[in-house]
C-alpha positions as CSV (number, residue, x, y, z in Angstrom):
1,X,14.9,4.9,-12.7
2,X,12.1,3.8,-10.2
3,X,9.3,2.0,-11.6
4,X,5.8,2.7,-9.9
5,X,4.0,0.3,-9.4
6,X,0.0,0.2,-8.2
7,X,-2.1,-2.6,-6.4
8,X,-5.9,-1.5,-6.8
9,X,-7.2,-3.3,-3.6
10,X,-10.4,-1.6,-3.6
11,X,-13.6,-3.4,-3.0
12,X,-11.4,-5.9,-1.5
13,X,-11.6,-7.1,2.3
14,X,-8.7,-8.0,4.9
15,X,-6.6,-9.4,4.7
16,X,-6.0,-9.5,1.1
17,X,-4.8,-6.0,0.5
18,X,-2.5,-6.5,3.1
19,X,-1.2,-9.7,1.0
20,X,-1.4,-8.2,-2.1
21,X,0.9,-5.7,-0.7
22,X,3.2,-7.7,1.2
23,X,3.8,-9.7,-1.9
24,X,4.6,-7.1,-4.2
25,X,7.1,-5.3,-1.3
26,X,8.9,-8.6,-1.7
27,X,9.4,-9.1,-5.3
28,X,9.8,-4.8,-5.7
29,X,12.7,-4.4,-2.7
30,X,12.6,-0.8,-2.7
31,X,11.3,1.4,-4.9
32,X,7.7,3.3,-4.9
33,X,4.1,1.2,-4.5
34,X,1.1,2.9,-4.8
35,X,-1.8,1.0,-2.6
36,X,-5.3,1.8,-3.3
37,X,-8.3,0.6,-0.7
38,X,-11.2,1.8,0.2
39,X,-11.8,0.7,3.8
40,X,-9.9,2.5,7.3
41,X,-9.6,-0.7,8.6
42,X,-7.3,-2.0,4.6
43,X,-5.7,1.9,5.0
44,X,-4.9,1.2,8.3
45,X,-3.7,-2.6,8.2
46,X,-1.9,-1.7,4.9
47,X,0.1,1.2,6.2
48,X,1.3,-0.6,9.2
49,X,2.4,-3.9,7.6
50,X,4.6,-1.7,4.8
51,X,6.3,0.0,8.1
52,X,7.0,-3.1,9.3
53,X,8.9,-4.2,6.3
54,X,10.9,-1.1,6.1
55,X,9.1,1.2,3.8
56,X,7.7,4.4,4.8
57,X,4.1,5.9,4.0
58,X,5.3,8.9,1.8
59,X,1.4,10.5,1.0
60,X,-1.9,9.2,2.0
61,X,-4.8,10.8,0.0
62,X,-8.5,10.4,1.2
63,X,-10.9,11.0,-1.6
64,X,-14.5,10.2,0.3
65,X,-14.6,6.9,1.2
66,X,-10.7,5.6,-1.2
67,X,-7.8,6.1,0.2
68,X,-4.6,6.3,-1.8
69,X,-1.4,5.2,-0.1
70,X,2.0,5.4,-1.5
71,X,4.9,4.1,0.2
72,X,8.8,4.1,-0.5
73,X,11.8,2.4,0.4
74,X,15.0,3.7,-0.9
């Protein structure tokens, strides 16, 4: 069973989603995160630091100015 997981970063500013997500990549392993920002520059930054630890951005929902990211590593 995969456990989802969500890190509301909104109203926060870089690079602390980034962090927040990084962090929880490392204690999860693999598995399904769902990253929510509100800022291109935190959707952006986000997105490219879970690709660089393996995981994959599986859906990316824009919703005005929030963006809702999941990613997945198997």
């Amino acid at each position: 069973m995969i456990m989802e997981k969500v890190i509301d970063a909104r109203g926060l500013s870089c690079p602390q989603p980034v962090l927040m997500t990084l962090n929880k990549i490392k204690s999860l392993k693999k598995g399904e995160l769902i990253i929510k920002v509100d800022t291109e520059t935190s959707k952006e930054n986000v997105s490219r630091a879970a690709e660089s630890q393996g995981w994959k951005v599986a859906d990316l929902i824009s919703e005005g100015s929030e963006y809702t990211i999941t990613i997945k590593k198997d």
